[in-house]
N, C-alpha and C positions, 0 to 999 in steps of 0.2 A: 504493500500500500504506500500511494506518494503524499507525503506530508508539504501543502505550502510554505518556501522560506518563510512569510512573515506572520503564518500560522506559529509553527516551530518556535519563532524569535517571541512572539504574544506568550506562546507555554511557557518556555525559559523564565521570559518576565514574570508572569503569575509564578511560578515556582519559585524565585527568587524572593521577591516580596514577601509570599507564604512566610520561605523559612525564616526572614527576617523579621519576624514580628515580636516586636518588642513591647513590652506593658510596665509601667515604672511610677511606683508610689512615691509620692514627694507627701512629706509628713513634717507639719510646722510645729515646734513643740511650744505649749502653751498659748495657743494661737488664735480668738475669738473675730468675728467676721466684723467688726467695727471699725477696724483698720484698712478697710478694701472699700474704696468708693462704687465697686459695681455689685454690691452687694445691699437689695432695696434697704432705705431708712438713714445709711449710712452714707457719708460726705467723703472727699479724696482726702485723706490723708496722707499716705506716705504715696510715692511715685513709684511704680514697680510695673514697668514694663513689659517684662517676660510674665509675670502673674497674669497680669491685661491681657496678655496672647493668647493663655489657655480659654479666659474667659470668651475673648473675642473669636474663637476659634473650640468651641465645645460647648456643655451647659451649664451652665451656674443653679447649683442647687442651694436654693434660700431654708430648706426645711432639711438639713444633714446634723443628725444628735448623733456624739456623742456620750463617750463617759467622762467624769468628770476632773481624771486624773489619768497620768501616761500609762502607767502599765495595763490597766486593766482595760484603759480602751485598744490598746496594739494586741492585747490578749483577742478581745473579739474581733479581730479583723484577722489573725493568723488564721484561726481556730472556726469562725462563722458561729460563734457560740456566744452566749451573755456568760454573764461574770459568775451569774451566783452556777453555773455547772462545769466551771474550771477552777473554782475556787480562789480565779486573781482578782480581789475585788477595791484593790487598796493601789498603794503606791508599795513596790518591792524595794525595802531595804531603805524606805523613807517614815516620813512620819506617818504613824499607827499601824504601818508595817501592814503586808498582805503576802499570802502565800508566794508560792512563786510556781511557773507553768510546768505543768507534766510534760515532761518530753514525749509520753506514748499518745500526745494529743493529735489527733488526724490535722494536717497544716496544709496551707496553700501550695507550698514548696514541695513536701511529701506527695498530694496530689497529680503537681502537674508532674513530678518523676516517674507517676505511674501511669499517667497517660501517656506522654512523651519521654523518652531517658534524655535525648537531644536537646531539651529546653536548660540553657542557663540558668540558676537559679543564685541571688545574691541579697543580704544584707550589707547594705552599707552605711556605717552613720549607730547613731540611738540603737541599742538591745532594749536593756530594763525590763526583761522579763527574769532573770535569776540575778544573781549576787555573785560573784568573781571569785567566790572559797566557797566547798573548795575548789583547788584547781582545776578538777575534770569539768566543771560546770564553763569554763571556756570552750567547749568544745561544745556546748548544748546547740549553737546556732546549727550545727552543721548535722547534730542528731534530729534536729527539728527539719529539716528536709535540702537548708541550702546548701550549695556545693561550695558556696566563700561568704564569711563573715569578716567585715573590716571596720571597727569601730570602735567607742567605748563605750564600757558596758555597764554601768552605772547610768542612775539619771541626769544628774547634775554636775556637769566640770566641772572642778575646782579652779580656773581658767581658760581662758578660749585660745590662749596660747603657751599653755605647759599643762600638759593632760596625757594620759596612760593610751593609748591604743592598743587595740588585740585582732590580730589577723590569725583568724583561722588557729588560736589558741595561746599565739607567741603574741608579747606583750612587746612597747618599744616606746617611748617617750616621743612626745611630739612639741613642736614649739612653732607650727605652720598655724596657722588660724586655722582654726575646726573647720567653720563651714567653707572653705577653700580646699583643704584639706578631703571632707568630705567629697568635692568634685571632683578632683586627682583622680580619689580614687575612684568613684566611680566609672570614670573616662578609660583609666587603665585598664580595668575591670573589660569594661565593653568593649572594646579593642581587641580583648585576650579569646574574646566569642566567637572571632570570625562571621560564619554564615549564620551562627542557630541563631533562633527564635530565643529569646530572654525576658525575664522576669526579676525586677528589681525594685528591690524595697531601699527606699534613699531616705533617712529619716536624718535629718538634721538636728542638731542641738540649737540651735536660733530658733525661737528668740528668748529660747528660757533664759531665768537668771545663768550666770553671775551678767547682770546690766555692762554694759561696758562700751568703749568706743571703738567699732572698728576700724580695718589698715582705711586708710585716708580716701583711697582709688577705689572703694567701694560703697561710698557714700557719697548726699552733695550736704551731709548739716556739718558744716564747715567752722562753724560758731564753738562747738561744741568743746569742753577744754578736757574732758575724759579725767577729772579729776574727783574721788571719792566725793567730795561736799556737791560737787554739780550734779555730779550722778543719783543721789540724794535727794537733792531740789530738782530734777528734770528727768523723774524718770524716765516719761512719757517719748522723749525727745532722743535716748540712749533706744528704747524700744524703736522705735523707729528706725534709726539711723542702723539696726540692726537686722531686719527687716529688708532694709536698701541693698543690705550688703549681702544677704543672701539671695535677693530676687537678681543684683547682678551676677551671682554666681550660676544661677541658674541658667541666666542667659549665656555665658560659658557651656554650660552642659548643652545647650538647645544647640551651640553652632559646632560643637565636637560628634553631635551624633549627624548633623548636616554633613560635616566632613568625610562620615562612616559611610552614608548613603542609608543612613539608617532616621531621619527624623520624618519623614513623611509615611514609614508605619509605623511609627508609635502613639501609643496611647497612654496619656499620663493621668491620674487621677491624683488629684492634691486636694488636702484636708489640713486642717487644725486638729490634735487630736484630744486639746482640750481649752476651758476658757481661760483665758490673760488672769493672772495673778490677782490680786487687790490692789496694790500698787501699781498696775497698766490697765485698770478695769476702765472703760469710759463709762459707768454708771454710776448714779448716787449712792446704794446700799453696796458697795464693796461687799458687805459680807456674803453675800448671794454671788461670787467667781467663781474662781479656779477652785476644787475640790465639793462644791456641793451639786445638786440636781436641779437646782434653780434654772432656770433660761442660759443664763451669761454663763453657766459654769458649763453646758454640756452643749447648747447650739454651737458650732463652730464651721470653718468656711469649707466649703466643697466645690473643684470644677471636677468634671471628665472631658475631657477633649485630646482631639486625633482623629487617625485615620475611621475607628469603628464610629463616631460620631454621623448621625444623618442631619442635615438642616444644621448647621452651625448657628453660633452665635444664638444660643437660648437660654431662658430662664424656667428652670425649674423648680415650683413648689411643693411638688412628689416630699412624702415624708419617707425617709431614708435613717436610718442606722448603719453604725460603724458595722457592724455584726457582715453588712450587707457586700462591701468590700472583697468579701471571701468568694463570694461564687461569680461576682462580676469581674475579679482577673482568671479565674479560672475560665470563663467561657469568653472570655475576650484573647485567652489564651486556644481556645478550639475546644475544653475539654467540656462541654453540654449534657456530660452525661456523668458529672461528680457525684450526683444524687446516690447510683446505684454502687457508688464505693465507698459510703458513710455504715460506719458497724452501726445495727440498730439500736444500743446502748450509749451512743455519742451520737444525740439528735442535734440538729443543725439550725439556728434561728434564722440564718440569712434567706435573703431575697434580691435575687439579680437585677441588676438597673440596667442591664443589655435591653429588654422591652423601649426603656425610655431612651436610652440612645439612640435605639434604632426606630425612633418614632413612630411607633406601632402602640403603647400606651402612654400613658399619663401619670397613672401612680402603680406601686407594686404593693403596697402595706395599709394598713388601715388604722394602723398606731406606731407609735416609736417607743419604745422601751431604755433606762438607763439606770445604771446604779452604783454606790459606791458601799463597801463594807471591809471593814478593818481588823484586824488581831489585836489590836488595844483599842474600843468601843469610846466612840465619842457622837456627839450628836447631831454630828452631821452624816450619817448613814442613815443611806434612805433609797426607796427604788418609785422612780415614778414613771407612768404609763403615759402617755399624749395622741391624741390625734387633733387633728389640724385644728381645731379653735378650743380644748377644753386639757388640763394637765390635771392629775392626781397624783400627789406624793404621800407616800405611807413610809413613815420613818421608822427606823427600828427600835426608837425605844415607844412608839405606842402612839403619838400625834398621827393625825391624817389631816393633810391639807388639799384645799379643790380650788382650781384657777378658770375663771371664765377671762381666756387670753385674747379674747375680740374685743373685752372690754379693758383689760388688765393686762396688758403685755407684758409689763413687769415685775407681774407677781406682788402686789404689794398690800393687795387685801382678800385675803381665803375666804371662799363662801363656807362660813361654818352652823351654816342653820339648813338641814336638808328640805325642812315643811318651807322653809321663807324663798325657794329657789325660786327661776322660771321652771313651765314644763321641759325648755331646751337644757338648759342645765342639769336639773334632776334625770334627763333620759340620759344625758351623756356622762355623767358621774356615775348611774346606775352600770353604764355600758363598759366605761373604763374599768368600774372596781370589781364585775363580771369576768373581762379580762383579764387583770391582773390574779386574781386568785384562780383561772384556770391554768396561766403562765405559770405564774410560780408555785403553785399549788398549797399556798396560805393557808395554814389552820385558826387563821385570824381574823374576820372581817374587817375590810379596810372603812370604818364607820367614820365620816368626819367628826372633829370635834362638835359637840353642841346638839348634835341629832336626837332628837326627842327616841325616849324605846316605844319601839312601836305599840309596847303590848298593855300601854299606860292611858291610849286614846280610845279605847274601847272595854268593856264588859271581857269579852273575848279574848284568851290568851291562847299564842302559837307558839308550839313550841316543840322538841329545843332547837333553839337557832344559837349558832350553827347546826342545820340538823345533817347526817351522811346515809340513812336510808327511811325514815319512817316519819310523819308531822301527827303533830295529834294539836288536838284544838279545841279546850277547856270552855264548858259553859258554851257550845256548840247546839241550838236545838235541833231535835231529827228532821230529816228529810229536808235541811235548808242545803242546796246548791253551791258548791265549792268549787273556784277555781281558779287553776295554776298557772301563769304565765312565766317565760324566763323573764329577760332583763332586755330583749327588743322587742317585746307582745307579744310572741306566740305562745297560743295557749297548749298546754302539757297537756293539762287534767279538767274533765266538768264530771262531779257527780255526788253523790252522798254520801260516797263511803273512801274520802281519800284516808282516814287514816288505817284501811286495810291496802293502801298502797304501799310497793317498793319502789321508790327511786333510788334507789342506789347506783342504777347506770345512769342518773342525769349526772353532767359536767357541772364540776365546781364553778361557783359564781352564784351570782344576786337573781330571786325569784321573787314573786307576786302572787299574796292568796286574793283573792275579790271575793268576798262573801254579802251578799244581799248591795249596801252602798258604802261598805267599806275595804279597802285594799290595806295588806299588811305587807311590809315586807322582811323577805327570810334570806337567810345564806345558805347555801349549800357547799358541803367541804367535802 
């Protein structure tokens, strides 16, 4: 059979492309979307060019939760898992301490080697998923699925220019600028790739602390004296100027893979993977930042853009979780079929945002999930639930707070009276805290403060609630009509004899008895 030359030459090229496909996570540590003028609500602040490019050039997701601190949210995006079923729900090796990851965790990296052996796989930059002792835990990167680990592994420099490095387990002092640093490597890294297809995790140390000035050539705040007392009085202005200096670093990275012949197939996804400190927070209640489940502590910035992008240049309000990261490099990598390689004892929370690149939907999720919890208990652990206008947070020592965010963006007054709601509120408080106890599977009801017991406005007592297979219903006269609705109206049960019913196969969450003209409500656990 004869094959046209420029048939032939067209294969070539698509095979070529194919195997060059590259996916590359760019991870801003401490990073809230406030600082990015193409992010709605928010004004230009710092000038970042190459940030602009992803945006101008992919979609801008205005509704991307994460967690509220590093480790735990880089745990759900390895893993596609939430926090509370890896057990990293903290900051490793920081304040209040959190386990640190199981290496036999199913990972993105592990994944794509058993789809493909040919795919590159790298960490570069930020770990902070274990602790540096003992010493075989240097090698955790590369038990966790990559084939090269180059970074430091801790969360917090001690400087941006005298810091430990670990390549692939051997440690080396470094005195280059980190996030410079960071690009090297990177750059060598992808160089060493040749033709394959690659996957890379680039997580920078910018813009956490330690605040500082950076090299000269990568910034324009020129004023700035980089002296401890100005750094003090200007933090805002050091965050910035740090910011600058890694979006220009970036742009380094965009024109080294242009050199490769490799930037027009890739696809880069970039996040914050948590909010700005208290000290770079732009809001009035600093306490609601970086470490709680507040807005400012877990919303943080997201583009995807490149070549799998359709329709450039969009803005997406799709609600999105870090969790979700996992299965969209995986099938942006080819492998569409991860589902059937997850053991069924490590379930998977994520949800691929391949649909909405490829402009075929709109949203993937119908809530956003986020949490933080510690090995020394303080009182900002807490896990709340959101979908697009209403947030539930249930804290671990026992508070439950409810946000009506269309009116309240900022979280700054809980609706804590469930009888004083709207009907819009009370359905979707109902609906969240239905969710969240079949998620987590809460032997708690998540009750806000203040909610009257139901079983105090009527004669009639239901009970036990929480109930887990049987209701009975005190001072009930015969033959009156009973019945059951969940927590979006559909009715379960109509008839006289519900307390010879078993539900015990209903899903945990919030139900509705309607007896004659009055409605109770129950929990099921």
């Amino acid at each position: 059979m004869k094959i046209k030359i420029s048939t032939f030459i067209l294969l070539l090229s698509t095979i070529n492309v194919s195997a060059q496909k590259t996916t590359i996570l760019i991870i801003g540590d401490d990073l809230s979307a406030d600082y990015f003028g193409f992010f709605p609500g928010y004004g230009d602040t710092v000038d970042v060019p190459n940030i602009r490019y992803l945006a101008n050039n992919g979609v801008v997701f205005t509704n991307h939760m994460a967690n509220p601190v590093c480790s735990s949210t880089r745990t759900t995006i390895l893993t596609g898992r939430y926090s509370f079923r890896t057990g990293v729900g903290g900051i490793v090796g920081g304040a209040g301490g959190s386990n640190q990851l199981d290496t036999a965790e199913i990972t993105i990296p592990k994944l794509l080697k058993l789809y493909n052996p040919n795919i590159g796989k790298a960490n570069i930059g930020k770990w902070h998923l274990h602790q540096p002792n003992p010493a075989a835990n240097l090698l955790n990167p590369l038990k966790m699925g990559y084939d090269h680990f180059e970074g430091p592994f801790i969360g917090q420099l001690p400087t941006f220019t005298n810091w430990t490095k670990y390549t692939n387990g051997v440690s080396s002092v470094i005195t280059n600028y980190a996030t410079t640093e960071n690009v090297n490597n990177a750059v060598t890294w992808l160089k060493n790739q040749n033709n394959k297809p690659v996957f890379l995790w680039l997580a920078f140390n910018a813009p956490h602390d330690p605040l500082h000035l950076p090299p000269i050539n990568l910034h324009n705040y020129k004023t700035l004296s980089g002296t401890t007392n100005d750094i003090r009085n200007n933090p805002k202005q050091y965050f910035k100027a740090m910011i600058q200096a890694w979006d220009k670093e970036l742009g380094r990275l965009f024109d080294s893979l242009k050199a490769m012949n490799r930037f027009d197939s890739t696809d880069f996804i970039f996040i914050g993977d948590n909010g700005n400190t208290p000290r770079t927070a732009q809001i009035a209640d600093t306490s609601k930042a970086k470490g709680t489940v507040y807005q400012y502590g877990v919303h943080t910035p997201m583009i995807i853009a490149g070549s799998s992008v359709v329709n450039k240049k969009r803005m997406s309000n799709a609600l999105i979780n870090s969790v979700d990261i996992f299965s969209t490099v995986l099938e942006l990598q080819g492998n569409t079929n991860w589902q059937n390689q997850i053991p069924v004892n490590k379930p998977v929370d994520s949800k691929s945002i391949l649909p909405i690149l490829k402009n075929t939907a709109t949203e993937i999720r119908p809530w956003q999930f986020s949490e933080i919890f510690k090995l020394i208990h303080d009182s900002d652990e807490a896990k709340t639930i959101k979908n697009m206008d209403y947030k539930l947070i249930h804290f671990d020592y026992g508070k439950t707070e409810f946000y009506n965010l269309k009116k309240d963006p900022l979280e700054t007054k809980s609706l804590n009276d469930y009888w004083s709601m709207s009907a819009d509120e009370s359905y979707n408080y109902d609906y969240l805290c239905s969710q969240y106890i079949q998620l987590t599977n809460s032997t708690r009801p998540c009750i806000v403060t203040g909610v009257m017991d139901i079983n105090k406005v009527s004669h009639l007592k239901v009970f036990p609630n929480p109930f887990t297979k049987y209701i009975q219903i005190e001072n009930l006269k015969p033959n009156f009509i009973v019945e059951l609705y969940n927590s979006i109206g559909v009715k379960i049960y109509a008839g006289t004899q519900i307390e010879m019913q078993d539900f015990s196969s209903l899903t945990k969450g919030i139900y509705f008895i309607k007896i004659e003209n009055s409605t109770y409500k129950i929990v099921k656990q």
